[in-house]
C-alpha positions as CSV (number, residue, x, y, z in Angstrom):
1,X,113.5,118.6,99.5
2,X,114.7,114.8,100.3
3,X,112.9,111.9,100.6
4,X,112.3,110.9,104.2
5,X,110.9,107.3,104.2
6,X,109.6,107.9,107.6
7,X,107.6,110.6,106.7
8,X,105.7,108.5,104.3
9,X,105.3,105.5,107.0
10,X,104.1,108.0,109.3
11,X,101.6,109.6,107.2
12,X,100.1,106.4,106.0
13,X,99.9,105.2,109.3
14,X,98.4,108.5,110.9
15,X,95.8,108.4,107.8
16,X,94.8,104.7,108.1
17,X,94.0,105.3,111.8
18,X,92.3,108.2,111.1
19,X,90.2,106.0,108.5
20,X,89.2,104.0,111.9
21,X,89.7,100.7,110.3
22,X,92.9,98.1,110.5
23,X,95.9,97.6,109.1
24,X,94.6,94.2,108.5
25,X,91.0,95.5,107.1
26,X,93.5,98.3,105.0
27,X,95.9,95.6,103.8
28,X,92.2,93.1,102.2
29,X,91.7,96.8,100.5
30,X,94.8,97.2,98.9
31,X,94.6,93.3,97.9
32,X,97.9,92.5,99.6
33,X,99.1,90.1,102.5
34,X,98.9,91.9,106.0
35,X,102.7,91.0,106.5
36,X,104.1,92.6,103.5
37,X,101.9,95.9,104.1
38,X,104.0,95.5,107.9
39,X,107.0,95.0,106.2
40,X,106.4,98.7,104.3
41,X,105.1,100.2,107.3
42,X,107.9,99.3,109.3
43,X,110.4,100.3,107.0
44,X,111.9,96.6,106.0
45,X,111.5,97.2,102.6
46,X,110.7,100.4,100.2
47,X,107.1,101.5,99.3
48,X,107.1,100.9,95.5
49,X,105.8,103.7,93.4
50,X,102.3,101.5,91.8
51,X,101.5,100.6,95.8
52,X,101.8,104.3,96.8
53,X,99.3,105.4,93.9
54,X,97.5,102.6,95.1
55,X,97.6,103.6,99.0
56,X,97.4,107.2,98.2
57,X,93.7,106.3,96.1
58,X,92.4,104.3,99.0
59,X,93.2,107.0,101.5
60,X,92.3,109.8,99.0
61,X,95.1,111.9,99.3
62,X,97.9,112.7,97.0
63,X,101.1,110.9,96.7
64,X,102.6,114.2,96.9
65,X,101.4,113.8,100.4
66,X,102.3,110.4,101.5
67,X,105.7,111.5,99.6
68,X,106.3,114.3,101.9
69,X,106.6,117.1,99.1
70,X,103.5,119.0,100.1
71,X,102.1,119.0,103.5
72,X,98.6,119.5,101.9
73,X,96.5,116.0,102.0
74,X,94.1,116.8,99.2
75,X,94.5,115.3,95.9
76,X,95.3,118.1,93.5
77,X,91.9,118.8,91.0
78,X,92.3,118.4,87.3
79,X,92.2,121.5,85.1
80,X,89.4,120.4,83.5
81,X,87.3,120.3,87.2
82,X,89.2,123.6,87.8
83,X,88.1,124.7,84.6
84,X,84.4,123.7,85.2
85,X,84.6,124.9,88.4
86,X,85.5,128.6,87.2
87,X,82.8,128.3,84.5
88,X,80.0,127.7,87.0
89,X,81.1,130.9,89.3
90,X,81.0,133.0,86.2
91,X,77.6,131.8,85.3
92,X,76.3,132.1,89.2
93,X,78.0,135.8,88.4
94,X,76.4,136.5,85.6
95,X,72.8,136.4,87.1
């Protein structure tokens, strides 16, 4: 798979809308300038890895996602939580 930068720019803009707030409200979140969020989200200048992580957080799905390498939104669990997870269905089982 090869990275489309659009695809990213899309999804981030589809998910901030979807989060009903601004790009102005989204760019105080991410503790950034309104203008240099633009500048990412019209495609004058390259997402950098730390500010997707950071995007990704605030709009709680995966960079995987915003990366357009899954087309699955949720942020993958841990093993641990999986591992809890499984645990607690045995017990609830095991009644």
């Amino acid at each position: 798979m090869v990275y489309n930068p659009k695809v990213t720019i899309e999804r981030i803009g589809n998910r901030i809308e979807k989060s009903d707030i601004s790009i102005q409200e989204f760019s105080k979140k991410l503790g950034m300038p309104c203008v240099s969020l633009r500048k990412y989200m019209t495609g004058k200048h390259e997402f950098p890895a730390s500010l997707l992580v950071l995007i990704s957080q605030e709009l709680n799905v995966s960079s995987d996602y915003l990366l357009g390498l899954t087309d699955y939104p949720e942020a993958r669990a841990s093993m641990k939580e999986c591992e809890r997870k499984l645990d607690e269905i045995r017990r609830i089982m095991n009644r």
